[in-house]
C-alpha positions in Angstrom: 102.0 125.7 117.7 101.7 127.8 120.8 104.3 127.8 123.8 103.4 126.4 127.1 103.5 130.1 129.3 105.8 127.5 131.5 108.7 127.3 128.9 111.2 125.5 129.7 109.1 123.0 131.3 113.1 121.1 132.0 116.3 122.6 132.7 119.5 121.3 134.3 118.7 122.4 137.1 116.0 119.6 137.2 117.8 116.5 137.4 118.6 115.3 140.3 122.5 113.7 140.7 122.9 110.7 140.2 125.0 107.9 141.3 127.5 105.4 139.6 127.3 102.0 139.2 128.4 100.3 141.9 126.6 102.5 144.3 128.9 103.1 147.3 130.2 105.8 149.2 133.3 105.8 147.2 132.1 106.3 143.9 131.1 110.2 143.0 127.8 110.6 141.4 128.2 109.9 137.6 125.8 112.6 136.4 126.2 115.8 138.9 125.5 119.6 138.2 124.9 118.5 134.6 125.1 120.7 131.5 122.0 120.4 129.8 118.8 118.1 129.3 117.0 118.2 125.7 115.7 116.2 123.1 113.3 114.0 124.8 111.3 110.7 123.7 107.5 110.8 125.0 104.7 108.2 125.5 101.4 108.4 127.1 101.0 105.4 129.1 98.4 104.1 132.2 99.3 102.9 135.3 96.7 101.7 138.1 93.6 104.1 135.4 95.6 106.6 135.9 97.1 108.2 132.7 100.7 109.9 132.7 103.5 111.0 130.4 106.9 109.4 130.1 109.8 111.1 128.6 113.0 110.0 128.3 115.4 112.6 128.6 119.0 113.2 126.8 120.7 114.5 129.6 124.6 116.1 128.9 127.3 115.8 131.9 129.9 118.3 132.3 132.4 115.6 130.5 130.1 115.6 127.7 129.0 112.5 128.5 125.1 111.4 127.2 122.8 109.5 129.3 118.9 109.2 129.0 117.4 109.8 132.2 113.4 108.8 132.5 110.9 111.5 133.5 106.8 111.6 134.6 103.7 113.6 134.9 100.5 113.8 135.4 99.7 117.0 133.2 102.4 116.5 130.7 104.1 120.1 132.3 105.2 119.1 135.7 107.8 116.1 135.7 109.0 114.1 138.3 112.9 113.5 136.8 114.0 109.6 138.2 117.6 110.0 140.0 118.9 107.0 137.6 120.2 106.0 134.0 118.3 104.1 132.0 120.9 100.8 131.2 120.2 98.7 128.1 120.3 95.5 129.1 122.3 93.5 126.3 124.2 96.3 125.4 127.6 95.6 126.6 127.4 91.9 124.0 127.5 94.1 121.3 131.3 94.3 121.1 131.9 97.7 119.5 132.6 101.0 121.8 129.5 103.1 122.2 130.4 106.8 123.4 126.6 108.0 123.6 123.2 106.6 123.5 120.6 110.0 122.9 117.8 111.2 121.0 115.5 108.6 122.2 112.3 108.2 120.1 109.2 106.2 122.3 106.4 104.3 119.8 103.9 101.7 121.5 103.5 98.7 119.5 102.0 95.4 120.0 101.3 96.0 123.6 105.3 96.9 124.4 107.3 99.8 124.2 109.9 100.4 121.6 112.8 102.7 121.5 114.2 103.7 118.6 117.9 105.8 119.8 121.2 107.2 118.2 124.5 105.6 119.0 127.5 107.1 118.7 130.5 104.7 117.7 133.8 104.8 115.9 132.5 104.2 112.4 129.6 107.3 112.7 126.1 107.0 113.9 124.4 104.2 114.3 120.7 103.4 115.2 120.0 100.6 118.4 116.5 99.3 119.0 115.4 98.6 123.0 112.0 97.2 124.2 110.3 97.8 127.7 107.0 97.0 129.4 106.6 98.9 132.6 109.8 101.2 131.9 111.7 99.7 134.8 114.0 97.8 133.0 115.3 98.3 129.8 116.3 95.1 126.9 118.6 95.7 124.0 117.3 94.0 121.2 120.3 94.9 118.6 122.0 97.2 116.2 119.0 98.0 113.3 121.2 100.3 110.6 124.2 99.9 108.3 125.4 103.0 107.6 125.8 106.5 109.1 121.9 107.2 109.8 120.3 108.9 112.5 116.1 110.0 113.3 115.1 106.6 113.1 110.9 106.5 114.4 108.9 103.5 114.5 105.4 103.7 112.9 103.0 102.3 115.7 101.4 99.6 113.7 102.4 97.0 110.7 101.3 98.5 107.7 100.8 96.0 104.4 102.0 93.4 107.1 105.6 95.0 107.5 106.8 97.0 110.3 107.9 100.5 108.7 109.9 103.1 110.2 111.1 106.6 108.8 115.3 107.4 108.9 117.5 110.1 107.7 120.9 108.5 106.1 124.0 111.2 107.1 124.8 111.7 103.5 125.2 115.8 103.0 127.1 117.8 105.2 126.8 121.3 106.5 129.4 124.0 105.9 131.8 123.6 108.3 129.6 121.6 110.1 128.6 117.6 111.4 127.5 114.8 108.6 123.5 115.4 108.7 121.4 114.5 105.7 118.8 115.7 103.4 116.4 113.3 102.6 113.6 111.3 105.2 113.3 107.2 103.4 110.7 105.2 104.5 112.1 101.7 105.3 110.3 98.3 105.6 111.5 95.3 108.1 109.9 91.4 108.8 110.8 91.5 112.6 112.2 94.3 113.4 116.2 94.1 113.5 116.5 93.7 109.8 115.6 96.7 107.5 115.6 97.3 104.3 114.9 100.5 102.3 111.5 101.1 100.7 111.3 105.3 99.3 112.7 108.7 99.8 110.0 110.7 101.3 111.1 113.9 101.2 113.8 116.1 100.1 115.5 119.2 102.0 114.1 122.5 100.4 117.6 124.5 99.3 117.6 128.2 99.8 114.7 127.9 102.1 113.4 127.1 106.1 114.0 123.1 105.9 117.2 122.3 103.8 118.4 119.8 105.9 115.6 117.6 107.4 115.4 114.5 110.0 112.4 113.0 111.8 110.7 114.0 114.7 108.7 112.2 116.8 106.7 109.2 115.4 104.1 109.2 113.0 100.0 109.9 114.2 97.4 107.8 112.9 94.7 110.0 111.6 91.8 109.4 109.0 93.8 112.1 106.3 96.9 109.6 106.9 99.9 109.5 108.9 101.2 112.6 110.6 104.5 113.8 110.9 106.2 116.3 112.6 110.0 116.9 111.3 112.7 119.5 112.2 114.6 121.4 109.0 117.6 123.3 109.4 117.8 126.4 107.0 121.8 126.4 106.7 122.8 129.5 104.3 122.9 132.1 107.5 126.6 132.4 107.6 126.8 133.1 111.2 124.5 129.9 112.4 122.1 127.0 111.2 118.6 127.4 112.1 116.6 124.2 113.9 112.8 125.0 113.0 110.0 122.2 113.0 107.7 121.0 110.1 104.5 118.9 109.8 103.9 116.3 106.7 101.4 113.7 105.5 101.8 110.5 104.4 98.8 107.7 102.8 97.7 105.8 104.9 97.6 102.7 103.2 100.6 103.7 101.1 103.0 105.6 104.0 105.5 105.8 100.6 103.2 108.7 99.2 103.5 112.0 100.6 100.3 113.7 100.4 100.7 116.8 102.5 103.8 119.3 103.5 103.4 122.3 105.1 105.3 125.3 103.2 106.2 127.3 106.4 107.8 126.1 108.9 105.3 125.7 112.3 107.5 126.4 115.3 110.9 128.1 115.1 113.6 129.6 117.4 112.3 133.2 118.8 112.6 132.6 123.0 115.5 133.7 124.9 116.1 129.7 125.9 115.8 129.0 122.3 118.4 131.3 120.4 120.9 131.0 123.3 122.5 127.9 124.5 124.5 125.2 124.0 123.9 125.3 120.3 122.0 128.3 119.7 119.0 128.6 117.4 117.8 125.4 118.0 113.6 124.0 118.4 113.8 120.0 118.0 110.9 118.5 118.4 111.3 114.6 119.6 108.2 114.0 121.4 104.3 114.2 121.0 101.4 113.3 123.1 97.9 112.7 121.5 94.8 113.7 123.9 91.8 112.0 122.3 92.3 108.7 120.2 89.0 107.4 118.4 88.5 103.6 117.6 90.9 101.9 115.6 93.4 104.3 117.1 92.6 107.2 114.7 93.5 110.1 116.1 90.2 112.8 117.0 90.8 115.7 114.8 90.0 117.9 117.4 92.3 116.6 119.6 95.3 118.5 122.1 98.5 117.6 120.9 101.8 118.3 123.1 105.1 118.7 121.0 108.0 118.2 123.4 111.3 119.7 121.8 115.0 120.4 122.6 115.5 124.3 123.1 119.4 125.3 121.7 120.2 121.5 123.0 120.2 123.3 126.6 116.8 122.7 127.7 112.6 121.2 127.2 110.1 122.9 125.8 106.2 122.3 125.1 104.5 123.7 122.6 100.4 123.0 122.1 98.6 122.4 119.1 95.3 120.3 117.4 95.7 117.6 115.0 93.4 119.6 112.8 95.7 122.8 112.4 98.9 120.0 112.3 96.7 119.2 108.8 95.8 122.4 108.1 99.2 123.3 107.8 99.9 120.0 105.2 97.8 121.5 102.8 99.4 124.6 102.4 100.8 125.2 98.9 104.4 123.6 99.5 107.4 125.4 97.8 109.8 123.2 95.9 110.8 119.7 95.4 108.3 116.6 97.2 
């Protein structure tokens, strides 16, 4: 993947403050001079024929205090950042203290907009399912994990007449370091709220670029099967871990059988706004725009693709790629276990 030459495309100094709820003159703004903006959901979406990208934004307050904040362009470099929060509505029934709502991951699906996001509450991280239209207002459909999970992405069609998603259970641990996990499953729900787990996909690759491993941003429907971009962690530096990105294939009648992984990583941190920040070392990419979709909503293999990504949890970048070279690089001779 190459850099956009405008990198970082977002920085704090981007979003705009914004107020509190209620809005009056004696409440201060809840986000204002803000720490850091990163990790953003994307979707390509069409408005009036006129086509634009959406992100939502993690954006970090001083207080350390997570919002998502929506975001829009018209050539996927240049974004207009919206001076409000997006609010869940339905959120506040659930009963149980949420400290942050982040990592926001955008699939289009039966002609709505899904949005798979990481929780934080008292018993770990959770994953919480919303649905929009017209991104104006935002529904909470309900809490959609059991256990200490994170990287949840929705596949952007049933497949075998089950909706499928991929998640990454927080069951290994870095030294001296967060829960984080080492294994992508594929899991399989009837409507949505309830899921149940189908396969491990793949495995974290010890000693090597990608030992700990999560999802990206969802998976591409392409006539090779579905592609994936994930982010490994390489965690044996003893002065820092390593965020780097990954591509992998899965069938695409059977999303359980991984057909393709790419042995080297395909983006990882070497700009200034990359290795310094925040957390330093750090490309996580979240969100990905397809230029050219054929019929049946392949993806053309000649095709632009944007990869939006968190830079040392600080700041956005956009790299630029093809969907061919993303499966170039899932048939390279993969080191290790699937």
């Amino acid at each position: 993947m190459q850099r956009h030459p405008d990198n970082p495309i977002l920085t704090r100094s981007d979003i705009p403050d914004i107020p509190s709820l209620p809005r009056d003159p004696f409440h201060p703004p809840l986000l204002h001079d803000v720490t850091s903006v990163f990790n953003p959901g994307a979707i390509e979406r069409t408005d009036a024929e006129a086509r634009f990208i959406t992100l939502l934004l993690r954006v970090q307050d001083r207080s350390r205090e997570t919002y998502l904040v929506p975001a829009h362009s018209s050539d996927g470099v240049s974004f207009h950042v919206e001076p409000r929060i997006v609010e869940f509505r339905g959120l506040e029934k659930l009963g149980r203290r949420v400290y942050h709502v982040y990592d926001a991951r955008i699939t289009r699906l039966e002609g709505a907009y899904y949005i798979l996001f990481a929780m934080d509450m008292d018993d770990g991280c959770q994953l919480g399912l919303g649905r929009t239209e017209h991104f104006e207002d935002f529904e909470f459909l309900g809490l959609v994990s059991d256990e200490d999970i994170r990287n949840g992405v929705l596949f952007p069609e049933k497949v075998g007449g089950l909706y499928l998603r991929m998640d990454r259970p927080n069951r290994a641990r870095h030294t001296g370091g967060p829960t984080s996990g080492s294994t992508i499953w594929l899991s399989a729900s009837d409507d949505l709220l309830t899921w149940r787990p189908v396969a491990p996909l793949i495995d974290g690759r010890f000693h090597y670029w990608d030992e700990f491993i999560g999802s990206g941003p969802p998976p591409v429907k392409t006539r090779e099967g579905w592609l994936h971009i994930y982010h490994g962690v390489a965690g044996h530096f003893g002065s820092s871990a390593v965020y780097q990105a990954g591509v992998m294939l899965l069938d695409l009648d059977d999303p359980s059988k991984v057909i393709g992984r790419c042995r080297r990583n395909i983006l990882e941190p070497r700009e200034p706004y990359e290795l310094a920040g925040q957390v330093p070392n750090v490309v996580f990419p979240s969100g990905l725009i397809v230029e050219k979709v054929e019929a049946e909503g392949f993806a053309a293999a000649d095709s632009p693709v944007k990869v939006y990504y968190g830079a040392a949890d600080t700041a956005v970048g956009l790299a630029e790629t093809t969907i061919a070279e993303l499966l170039d690089a899932c048939a390279e001779d993969a080191i290790g276990s699937k």
